[in-house]
N, C-alpha and C positions, 0 to 999 in steps of 0.2 A: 428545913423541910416544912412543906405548906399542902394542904390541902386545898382547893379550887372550888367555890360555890358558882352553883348557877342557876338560872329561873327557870321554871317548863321552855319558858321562847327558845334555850338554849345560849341565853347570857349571859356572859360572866360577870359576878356581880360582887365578888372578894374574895381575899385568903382566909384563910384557916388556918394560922402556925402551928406546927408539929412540934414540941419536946421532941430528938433526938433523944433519949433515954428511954421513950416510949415505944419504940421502934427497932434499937439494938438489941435489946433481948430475942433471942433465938432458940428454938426449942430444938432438941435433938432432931436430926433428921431422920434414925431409925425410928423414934418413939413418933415422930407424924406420921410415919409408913406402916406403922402395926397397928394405930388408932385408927386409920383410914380404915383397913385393912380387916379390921374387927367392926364397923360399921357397916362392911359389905355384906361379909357372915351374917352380921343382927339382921340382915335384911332378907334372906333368906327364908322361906316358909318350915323345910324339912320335912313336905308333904306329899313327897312323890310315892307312891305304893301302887305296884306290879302284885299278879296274881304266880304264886307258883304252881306247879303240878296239882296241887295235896287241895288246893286250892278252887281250882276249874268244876265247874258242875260240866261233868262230860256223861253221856252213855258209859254204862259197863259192860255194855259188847267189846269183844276183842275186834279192832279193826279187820281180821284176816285168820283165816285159820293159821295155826301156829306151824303144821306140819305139810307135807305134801307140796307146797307150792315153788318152792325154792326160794324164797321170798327171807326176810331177817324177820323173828320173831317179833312179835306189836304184842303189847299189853294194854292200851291203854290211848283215847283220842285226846287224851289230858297232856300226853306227852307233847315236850315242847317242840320236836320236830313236826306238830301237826297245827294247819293251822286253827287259832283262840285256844293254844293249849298253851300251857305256863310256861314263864321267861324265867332264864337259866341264870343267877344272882343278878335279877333285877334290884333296884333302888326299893327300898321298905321306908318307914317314916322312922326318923332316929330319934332318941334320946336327945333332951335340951340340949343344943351346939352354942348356944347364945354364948358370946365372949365377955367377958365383964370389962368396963371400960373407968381406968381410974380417973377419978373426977378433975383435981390436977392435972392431970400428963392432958386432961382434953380440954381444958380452958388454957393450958401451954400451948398445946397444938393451933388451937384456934388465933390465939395472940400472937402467934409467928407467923400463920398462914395472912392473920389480917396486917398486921405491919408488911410483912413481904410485898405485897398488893399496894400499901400507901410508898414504900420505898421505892418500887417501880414506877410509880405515877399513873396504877390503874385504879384510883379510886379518885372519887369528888364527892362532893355537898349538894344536894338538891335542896333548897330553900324555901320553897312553895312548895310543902309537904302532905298537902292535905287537899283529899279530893271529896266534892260532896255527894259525889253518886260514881257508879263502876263507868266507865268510859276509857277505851283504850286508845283512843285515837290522840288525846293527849299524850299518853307515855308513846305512842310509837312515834309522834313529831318531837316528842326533845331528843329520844335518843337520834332519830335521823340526821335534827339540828346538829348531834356530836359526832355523826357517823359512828355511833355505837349502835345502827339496825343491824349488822351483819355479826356483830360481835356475841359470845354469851354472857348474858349482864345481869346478875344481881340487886337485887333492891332490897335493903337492910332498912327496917324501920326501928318503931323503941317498943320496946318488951307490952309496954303500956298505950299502944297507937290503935285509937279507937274507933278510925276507918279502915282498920286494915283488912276485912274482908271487902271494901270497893278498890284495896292494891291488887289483893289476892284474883279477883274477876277483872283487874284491867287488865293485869300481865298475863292471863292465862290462853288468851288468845295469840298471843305472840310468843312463836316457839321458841325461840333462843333468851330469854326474859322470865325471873321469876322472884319474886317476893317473900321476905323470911323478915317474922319480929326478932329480931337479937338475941333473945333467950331458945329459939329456936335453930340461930344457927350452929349448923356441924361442918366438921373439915371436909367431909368429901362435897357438900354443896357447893363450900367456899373456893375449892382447891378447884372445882370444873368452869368455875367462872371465869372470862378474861377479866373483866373488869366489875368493881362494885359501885354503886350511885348508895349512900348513906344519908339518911332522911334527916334533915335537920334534925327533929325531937330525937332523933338517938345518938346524937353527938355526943353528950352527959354521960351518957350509959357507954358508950364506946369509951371515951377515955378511960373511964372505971377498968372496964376490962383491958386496954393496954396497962393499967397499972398507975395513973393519973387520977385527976380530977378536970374536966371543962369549966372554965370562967369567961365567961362572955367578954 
């Protein structure tokens, strides 16, 4: 198992051999479906609040006289049958829903979602890792070079990548492309991508996390 480097021009420029050991490990696949799953939740605000009756600043005239008309008795323009009068168990703001996420089971998940990705053969090496000003026109011609413009494509840098806000302003203009330091990635980012470009400098650090060490 090999990894594939290549230049901005879109040239293939070497391998990258794979340990096998670093790659068969597989995290349960309930436990990446609840981690995903409790990421969506975390994302959540819990901020939706509806006005009830008790609630409405309305007049205290009775809509109608109560008697005489043959009409159904009104007490009130607050009532929800009227209309800007209060909704009948609308959404309130809840108590913390936040899911707790065990720190193992998400650096497991993460290392089965990024092996899955290298065992398929949707990931590479980008080798010329380093931009000196934001410009998108570069990343949108290597990926066209790979025919990865149509695709959704990840760009993994190193926890430590000290242009990573001119990544952050290259890819952000291009909608299916988007840029994450390594300590920032999470499963449901990883898991929406077709494919990931992995920036040189965070080779080191990716081994680490499949459970390795990189040696040049």
């Amino acid at each position: 198992m090999s990894l594939k480097k290549y230049n901005f021009a879109g040239a293939e420029t070497g391998l990258l051999p794979i340990e096998e050991s670093l790659i068969a490990r597989r995290a349960n696949p309930q436990m990446i479906k609840d981690y995903i799953v409790a990421i969506r939740k975390n994302a959540r605000q819990w901020s939706a609040n509806t006005k009830d009756r008790s609630e409405v600043r309305a007049t205290k005239k009775k809509p109608h006289a109560q008697k005489g008309l043959g009409r159904a008795r009104q007490g009130s323009y607050a009532a929800p049958q009227y209309k800007g009068g209060g909704v009948v168990f609308g959404p309130k703001p809840k108590f913390d829903q936040r899911v707790r996420i065990n720190r193992k089971e998400r650096r497991a998940a993460i290392r089965s979602l990024l092996a899955e990705k290298i065992e398929q053969g949707h990931a590479l090496v980008l080798t010329e890792d380093s931009l000196q000003e934001a410009k998108t026109k570069p990343i949108a011609s290597f990926l066209r070079s790979l025919n990865l413009d149509k695709s959704r494509v990840l760009f993994v840098g190193a926890s430590e990548q000290n242009d990573s806000a001119f990544w952050v302003k290259s890819t952000r203009n291009l909608p299916k492309a988007q840029f994450l330091r390594l300590h920032s990635l999470n499963g449901y980012t990883l898991s929406l991508a077709k494919d990931i470009v992995i920036l040189d400098r965070a080779l080191g650090e990716l081994m680490q996390l499949l459970g390795g060490h990189h040696e040049e």
